[in-house]
C-alpha positions in Angstrom: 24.1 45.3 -24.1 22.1 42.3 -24.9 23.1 39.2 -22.2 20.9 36.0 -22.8 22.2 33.4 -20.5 24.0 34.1 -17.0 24.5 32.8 -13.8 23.4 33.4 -10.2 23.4 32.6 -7.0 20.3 32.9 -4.7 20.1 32.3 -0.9 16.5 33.0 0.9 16.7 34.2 4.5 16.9 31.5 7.2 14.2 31.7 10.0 14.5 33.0 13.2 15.5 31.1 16.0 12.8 30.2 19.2 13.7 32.0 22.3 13.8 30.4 26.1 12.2 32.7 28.2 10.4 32.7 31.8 8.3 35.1 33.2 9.8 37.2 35.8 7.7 39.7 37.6 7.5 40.9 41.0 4.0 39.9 41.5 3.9 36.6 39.4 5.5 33.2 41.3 7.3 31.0 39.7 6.2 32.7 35.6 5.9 30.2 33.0 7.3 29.9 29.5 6.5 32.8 27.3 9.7 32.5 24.7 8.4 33.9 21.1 8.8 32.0 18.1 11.2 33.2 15.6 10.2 34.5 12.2 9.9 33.3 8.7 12.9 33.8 6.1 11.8 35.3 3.3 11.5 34.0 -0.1 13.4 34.9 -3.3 10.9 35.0 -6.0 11.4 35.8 -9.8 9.2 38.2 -11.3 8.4 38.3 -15.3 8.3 41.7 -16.9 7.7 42.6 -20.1 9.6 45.8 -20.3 12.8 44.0 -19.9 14.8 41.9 -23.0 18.1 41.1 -21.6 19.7 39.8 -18.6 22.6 42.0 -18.2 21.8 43.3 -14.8 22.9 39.8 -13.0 26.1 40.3 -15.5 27.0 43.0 -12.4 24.8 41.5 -9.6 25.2 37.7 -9.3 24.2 37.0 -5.4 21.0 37.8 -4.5 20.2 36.8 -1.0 16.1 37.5 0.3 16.3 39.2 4.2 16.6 36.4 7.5 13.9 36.0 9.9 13.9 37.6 13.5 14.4 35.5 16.5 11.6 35.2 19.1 11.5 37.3 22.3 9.9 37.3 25.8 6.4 37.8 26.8 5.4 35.7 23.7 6.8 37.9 21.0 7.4 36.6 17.3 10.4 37.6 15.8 10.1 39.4 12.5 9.7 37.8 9.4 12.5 38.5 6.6 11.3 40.4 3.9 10.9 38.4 0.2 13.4 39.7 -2.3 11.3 40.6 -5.8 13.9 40.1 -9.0 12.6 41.2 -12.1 13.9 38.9 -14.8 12.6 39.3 -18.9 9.5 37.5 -19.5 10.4 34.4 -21.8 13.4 33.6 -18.8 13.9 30.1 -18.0 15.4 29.2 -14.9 17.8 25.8 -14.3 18.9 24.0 -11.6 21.4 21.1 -11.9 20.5 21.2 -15.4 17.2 21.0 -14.8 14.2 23.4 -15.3 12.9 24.8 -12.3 10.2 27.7 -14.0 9.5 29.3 -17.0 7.8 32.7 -16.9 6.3 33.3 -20.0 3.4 35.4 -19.5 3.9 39.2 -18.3 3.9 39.3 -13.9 4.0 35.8 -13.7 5.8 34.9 -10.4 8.2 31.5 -9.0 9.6 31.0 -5.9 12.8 29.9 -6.8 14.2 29.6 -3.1 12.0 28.7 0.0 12.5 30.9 3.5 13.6 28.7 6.6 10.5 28.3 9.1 11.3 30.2 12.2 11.9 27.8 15.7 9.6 27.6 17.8 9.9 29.1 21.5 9.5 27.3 24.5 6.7 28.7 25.3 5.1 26.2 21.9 6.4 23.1 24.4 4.4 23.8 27.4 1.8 21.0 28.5 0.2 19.4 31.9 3.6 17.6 32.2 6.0 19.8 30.7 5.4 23.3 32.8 9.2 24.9 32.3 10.2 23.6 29.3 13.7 24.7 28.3 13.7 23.5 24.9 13.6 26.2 21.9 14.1 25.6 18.1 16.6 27.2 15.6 15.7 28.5 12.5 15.6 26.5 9.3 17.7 27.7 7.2 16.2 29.0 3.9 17.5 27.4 0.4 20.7 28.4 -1.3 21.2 27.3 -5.0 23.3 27.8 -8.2 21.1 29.1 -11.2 21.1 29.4 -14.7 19.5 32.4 -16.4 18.4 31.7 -20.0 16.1 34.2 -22.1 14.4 33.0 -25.0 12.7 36.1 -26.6 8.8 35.9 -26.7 7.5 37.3 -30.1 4.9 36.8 -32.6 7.0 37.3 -35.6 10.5 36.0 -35.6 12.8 37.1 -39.0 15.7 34.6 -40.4 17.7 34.4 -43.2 21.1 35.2 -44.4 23.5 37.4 -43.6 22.7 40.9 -45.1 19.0 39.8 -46.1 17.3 43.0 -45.3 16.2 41.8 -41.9 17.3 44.8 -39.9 16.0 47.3 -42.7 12.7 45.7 -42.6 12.5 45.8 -38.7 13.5 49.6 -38.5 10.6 50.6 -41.2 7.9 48.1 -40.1 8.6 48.9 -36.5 9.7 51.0 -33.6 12.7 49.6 -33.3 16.5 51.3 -34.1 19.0 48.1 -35.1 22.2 48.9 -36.3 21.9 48.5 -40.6 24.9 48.9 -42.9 26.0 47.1 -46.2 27.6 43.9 -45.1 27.4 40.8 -43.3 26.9 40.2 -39.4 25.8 43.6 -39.2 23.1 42.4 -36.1 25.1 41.1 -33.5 22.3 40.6 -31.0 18.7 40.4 -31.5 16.6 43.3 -31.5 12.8 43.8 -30.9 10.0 46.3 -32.4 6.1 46.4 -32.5 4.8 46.7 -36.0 0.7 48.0 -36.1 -1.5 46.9 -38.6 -5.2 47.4 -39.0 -6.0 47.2 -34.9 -3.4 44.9 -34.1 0.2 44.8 -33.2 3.2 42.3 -34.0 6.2 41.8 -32.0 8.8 41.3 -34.2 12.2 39.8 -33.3 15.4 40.0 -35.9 17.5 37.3 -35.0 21.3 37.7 -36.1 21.9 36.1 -39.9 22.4 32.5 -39.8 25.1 30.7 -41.9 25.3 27.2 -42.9 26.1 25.4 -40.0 25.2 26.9 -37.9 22.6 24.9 -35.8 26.4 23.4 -34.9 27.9 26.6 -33.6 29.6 28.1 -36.7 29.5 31.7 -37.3 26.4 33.3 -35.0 23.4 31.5 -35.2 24.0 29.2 -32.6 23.8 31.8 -29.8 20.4 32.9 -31.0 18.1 30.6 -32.5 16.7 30.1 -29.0 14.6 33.6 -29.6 13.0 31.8 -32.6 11.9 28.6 -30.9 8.8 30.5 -29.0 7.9 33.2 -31.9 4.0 32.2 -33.3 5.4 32.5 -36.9 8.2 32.7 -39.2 9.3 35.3 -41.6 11.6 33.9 -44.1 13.4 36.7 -45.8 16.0 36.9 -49.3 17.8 38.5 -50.4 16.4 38.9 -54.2 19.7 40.0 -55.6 21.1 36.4 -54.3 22.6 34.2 -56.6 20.8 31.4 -55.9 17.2 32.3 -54.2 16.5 28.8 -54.1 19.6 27.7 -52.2 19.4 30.1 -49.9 16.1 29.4 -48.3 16.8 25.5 -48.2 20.2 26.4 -46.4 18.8 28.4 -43.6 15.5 26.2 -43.3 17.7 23.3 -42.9 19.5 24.4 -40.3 16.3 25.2 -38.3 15.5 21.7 -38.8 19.1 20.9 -37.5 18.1 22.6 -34.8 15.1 21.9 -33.7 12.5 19.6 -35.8 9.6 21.1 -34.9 11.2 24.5 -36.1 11.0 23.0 -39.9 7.3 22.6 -39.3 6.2 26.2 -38.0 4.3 28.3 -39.4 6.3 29.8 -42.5 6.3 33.2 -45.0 8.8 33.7 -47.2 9.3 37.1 -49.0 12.1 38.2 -51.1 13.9 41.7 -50.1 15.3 44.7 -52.2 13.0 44.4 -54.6 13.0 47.7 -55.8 16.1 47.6 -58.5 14.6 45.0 -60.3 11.6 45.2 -62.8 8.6 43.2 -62.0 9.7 40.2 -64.8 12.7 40.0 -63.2 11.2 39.8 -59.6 8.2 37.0 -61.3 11.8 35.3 -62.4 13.0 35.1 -59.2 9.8 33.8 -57.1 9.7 31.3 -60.1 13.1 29.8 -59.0 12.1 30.3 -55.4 8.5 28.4 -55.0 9.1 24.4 -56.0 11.8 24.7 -52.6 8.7 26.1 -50.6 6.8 23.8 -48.2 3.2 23.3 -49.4 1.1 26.2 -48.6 3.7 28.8 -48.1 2.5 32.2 -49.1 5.5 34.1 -50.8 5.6 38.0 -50.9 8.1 40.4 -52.8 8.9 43.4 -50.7 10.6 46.7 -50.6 11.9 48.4 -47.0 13.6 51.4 -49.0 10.3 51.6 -51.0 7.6 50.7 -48.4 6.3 47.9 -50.7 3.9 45.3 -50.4 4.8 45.6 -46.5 1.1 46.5 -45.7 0.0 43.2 -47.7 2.7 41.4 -46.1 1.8 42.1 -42.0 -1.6 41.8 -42.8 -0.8 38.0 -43.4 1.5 37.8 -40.6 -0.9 39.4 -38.2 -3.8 36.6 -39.4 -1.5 33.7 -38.9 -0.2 35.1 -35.7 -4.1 35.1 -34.3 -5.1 31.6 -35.8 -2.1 29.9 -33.5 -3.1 32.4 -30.6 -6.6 31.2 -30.8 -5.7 27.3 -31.2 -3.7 27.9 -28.4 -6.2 28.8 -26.1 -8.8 26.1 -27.7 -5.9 23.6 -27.0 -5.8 24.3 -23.0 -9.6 24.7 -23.2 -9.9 21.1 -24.3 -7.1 19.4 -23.3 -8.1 15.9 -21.9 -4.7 14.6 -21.1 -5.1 14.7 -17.5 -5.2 10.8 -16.2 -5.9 10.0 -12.7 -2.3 9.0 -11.2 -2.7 6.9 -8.2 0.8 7.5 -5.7 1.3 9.2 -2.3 0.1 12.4 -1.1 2.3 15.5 -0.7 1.6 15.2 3.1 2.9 11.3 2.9 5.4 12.0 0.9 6.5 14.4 3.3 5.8 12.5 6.7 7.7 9.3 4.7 11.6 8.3 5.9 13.6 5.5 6.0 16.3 4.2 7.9 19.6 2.4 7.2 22.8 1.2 8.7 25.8 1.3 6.9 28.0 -0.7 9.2 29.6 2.5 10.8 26.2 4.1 12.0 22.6 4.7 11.3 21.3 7.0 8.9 17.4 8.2 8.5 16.7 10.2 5.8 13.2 11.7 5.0 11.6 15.4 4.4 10.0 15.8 7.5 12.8 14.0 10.0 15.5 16.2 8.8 13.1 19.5 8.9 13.0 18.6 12.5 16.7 17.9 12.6 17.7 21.3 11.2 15.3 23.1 14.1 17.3 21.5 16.8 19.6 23.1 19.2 21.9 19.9 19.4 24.0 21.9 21.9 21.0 21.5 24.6 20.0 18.4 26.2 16.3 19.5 25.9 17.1 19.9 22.1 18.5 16.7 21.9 16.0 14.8 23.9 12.9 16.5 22.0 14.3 14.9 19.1 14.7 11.8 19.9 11.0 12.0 21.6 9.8 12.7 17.3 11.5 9.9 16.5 9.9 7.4 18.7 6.4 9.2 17.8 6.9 8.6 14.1 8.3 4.7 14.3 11.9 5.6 13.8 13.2 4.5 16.5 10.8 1.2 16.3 12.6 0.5 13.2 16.2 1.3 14.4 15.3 -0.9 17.6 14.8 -3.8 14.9 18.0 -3.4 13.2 19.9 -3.7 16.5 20.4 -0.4 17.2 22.1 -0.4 20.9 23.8 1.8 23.3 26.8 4.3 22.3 25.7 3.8 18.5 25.8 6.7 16.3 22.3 8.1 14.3 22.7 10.9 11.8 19.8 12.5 10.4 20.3 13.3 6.8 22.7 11.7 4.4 24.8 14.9 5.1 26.5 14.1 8.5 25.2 17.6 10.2 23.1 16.3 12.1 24.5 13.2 14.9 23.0 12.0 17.8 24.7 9.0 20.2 22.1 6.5 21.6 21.9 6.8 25.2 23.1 10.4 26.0 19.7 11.6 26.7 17.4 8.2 25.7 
């Protein structure tokens, strides 16, 4: 079953929490701190592999969660960190969040994190100083990121086939390649796209047959719309007609307009155009038909006439794929090689951007926001008074509480770290 789009859920492991411990031997007074820190969450990461072309495993398995973090332990021991969970997803997967692309793994074992492990919490055995000798306070574990995704494949080929329904798409890919798509005498016969390898000389071709397009249907009618996503990445077009078709012509302007519909730069990719089923006809009446064919043809367009049944003119025709195919390969790789675009952009540091917060009161209480506040936040045992006071102690150390002083912050008032609400502190319990 081909699946191109799905959804998921992902949740990596949360770290560990800190443990309080004390030394307690029979020959060792009064033991200091030796609470482990708790271990890392681990990571869910998004593997590409090229021997996968559809996402119908999440179809079944739509939560996957990466393993939690130990806690911490006496004598100093660190808690075990949570294994990272390794999803294999198709190569040419795109992965959204809120709408918005997170990764795209295009390129065969190319990896993403696509949700971050909690830290573990520290022990109490991190807090010990000259002034601090029993510490009491320990950290919970951050928890690790939990997010809605959307799946979406868009089929990475060097060759992608349109045309009309009942072109000859599927008969060409079942000669030309390895592949075995369904092929019968009417319309819609491919339902989903299918993939084979065509050699040539000492190259190969990946060849995708995308399901016939219809007019209109860069809007959703018949089944185009579902699929022309798998032509948007192939290198180069192959245009194919029916030569038995009424009007040759019309049919080629029809489905090239509706990859313009679709996408613009789709109109301007690399383009061959042969006509199909050429073996019932004598060679005038083929001539006949590329006559009607070529004044519709972009400038430049080479145009083949080619037999599946017959093996025709295919050999002639790959070739000319295969060249194109490694022209755009190699201007691809010039293009990276040279690309200049890079300008200097002068803004803040990931470390400032992280150490940045800001404060406000709403009338009801205070709220500070920022990366590294609420990281702190989330590691607090706000059930402890050692928690609580720790916090307040980062606060004064970063300027918060300067800034909270200044907009009249006094006694009994409410803080909450985080626009959430999860985290609230009242001024004066432990200040």
């Amino acid at each position: 079953m081909f699946v191109d789009k799905v959804d998921v859920q992902v949740k990596a492991g949360d770290g560990g929490n800190g443990a309080v411990s004390f030394r307690h031997e029979k020959y060792v007074d009064k033991g200091g701190p030796d609470g482990g820190d708790g271990g890392r969450g681990g990571n869910v990461i998004f593997v590409a592999d090229q021997n996968m072309n559809t996402l119908v495993n999440f179809r079944y398995k739509q939560e996957l969660e990466a393993e939690s973090g130990h806690a911490g332990s006496k004598r100093n021991r660190r808690g075990r960190s949570g294994e990272d969970l390794l999803v294999k997803v198709p190569a040419g997967t795109q992965v959204f969040r809120d709408g918005k692309l997170v990764c795209d793994l295009t390129t065969p074992g190319q990896q993403a994190i696509v949700a971050h492990g909690g830290d573990g919490g520290f022990g109490n055995a991190h807090f010990k100083s000259s002034v601090r000798q029993a510490p009491k306070v320990a950290e919970l574990g951050e928890k690790g990121d939990a997010y809605d995704l959307t799946l979406e494949l868009k089929l990475l080929a060097d060759v992608g086939l349109v045309g009309l329904p009942n072109a000859g798409k599927s008969t060409f890919l079942s000669v030309v390649t390895n592949a075995r798509p369904e092929i019968a005498d009417y319309p819609f016969t491919t339902l989903t796209p299918n993939l084979g390898v065509a050699d040539i000389d000492q190259t190969s071709l990946l060849i995708a047959d995308i399901p016939g397009l219809i007019e209109g249907a860069s809007a959703g009618k018949g089944l185009g719309d579902a699929f022309l996503r798998h032509v948007e990445r192939t290198a180069v077009l192959l245009h194919l007609i029916d030569v038995y078709d009424d009007d040759v012509a019309g049919a080629f302007t029809t489905i090239h307009g509706e990859l313009k519909a679709y996408s613009a730069e789709l109109a301007t990719r690399p383009l061959v155009v042969a006509l199909t089923k050429t073996e019932g006809l004598p060679a005038d009446g083929v001539e006949q038909k590329m006559a009607q064919l070529r004044p519709v043809l972009p400038e430049g367009t080479q145009l083949f006439a080619i037999s599946s049944q017959a093996h025709a003119g295919l050999e002639s025709l790959l070739r000319e794929l295969a060249g194109k195919v490694a022209d755009i390969r190699l201007q691809e790789v010039e293009d990276i090689e040279t690309d200049t675009s890079g300008v200097p952009i002068i803004g803040l540091s990931e470390e400032q951007k992280r150490d940045a917060w800001k404060a406000t009161h709403d009338g009801g209480r205070f709220v500070v926001t920022g990366s590294k506040i609420e990281k702190f936040a989330a590691r607090t045992n706000f059930d402890t008074e050692p928690g609580r006071r720790r916090l307040w102690d980062i606060m004064a150390k970063m300027g918060i509480m300067h800034e909270l002083d200044r907009q009249g912050l006094k006694q009994g008032d409410v803080v909450s770290i985080g626009q959430s609400g999860d985290y609230v502190m009242t001024y004066g319990d432990e200040s």
